[in-house]
Phi, psi and omega in degrees: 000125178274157178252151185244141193298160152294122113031093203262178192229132166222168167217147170214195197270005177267339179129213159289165171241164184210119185250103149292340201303155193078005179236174196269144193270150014251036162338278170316304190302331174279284234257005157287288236266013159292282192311337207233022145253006183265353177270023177043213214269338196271158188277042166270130172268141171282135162241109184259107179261132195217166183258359178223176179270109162292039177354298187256036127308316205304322189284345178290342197268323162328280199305301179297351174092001158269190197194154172234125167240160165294134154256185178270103178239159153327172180281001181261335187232119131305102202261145170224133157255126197238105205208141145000110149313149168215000000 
C-alpha cells in the first residue's frame, strides 16, 4: 500500500501557500478547495503552486465566490492567486 504525499502549505506575507505539484488528481483540487473554505471570512488570498492549469478549479472556485488569476512563475509551475470574488 502507497501512502500519497501531502500537500505541502506555508503563509507568508503574499497569503497561505498550498504546493500540489506532484500529486494525483483529484488531489489538488480537494486539498485547494480545502484549504480556501478554512479560510472564513478574512481577506488572506490562497497561492496555489501546481504542475498543470487546473481546469476544474475554476467553476468550482465560482460557485463559493472566489476568483483566480495567473501569477508570473517560471516554466515549471502554475503559481494562482486565488481571492474573494468582488
Amino acid at each position: 500500500m502507497t501512502v500519497d504525499p501531502a500537500p505541502r502549505r506555508w503563509r507568508d506575507d503574499q497569503g497561505e501557500h498550498i504546493d500540489v505539484r506532484g500529486l494525483p488528481p483529484p488531489q489538488p483540487l480537494v486539498a485547494i478547495l480545502r484549504l480556501v473554505h478554512e479560510q472564513g471570512e478574512g481577506d488572506v488570498a490562497v497561492i496555489v503552486h501546481h504542475d498543470r492549469d487546473p481546469l476544474p478549479l475554476y467553476p468550482e472556485l465560482a460557485e463559493i465566490g472566489w476568483a483566480a488569476s495567473r501569477m508570473p512563475s517560471d516554466a515549471s509551475v502554475v503559481l494562482l492567486r486565488l481571492e474573494r470574488a468582488t
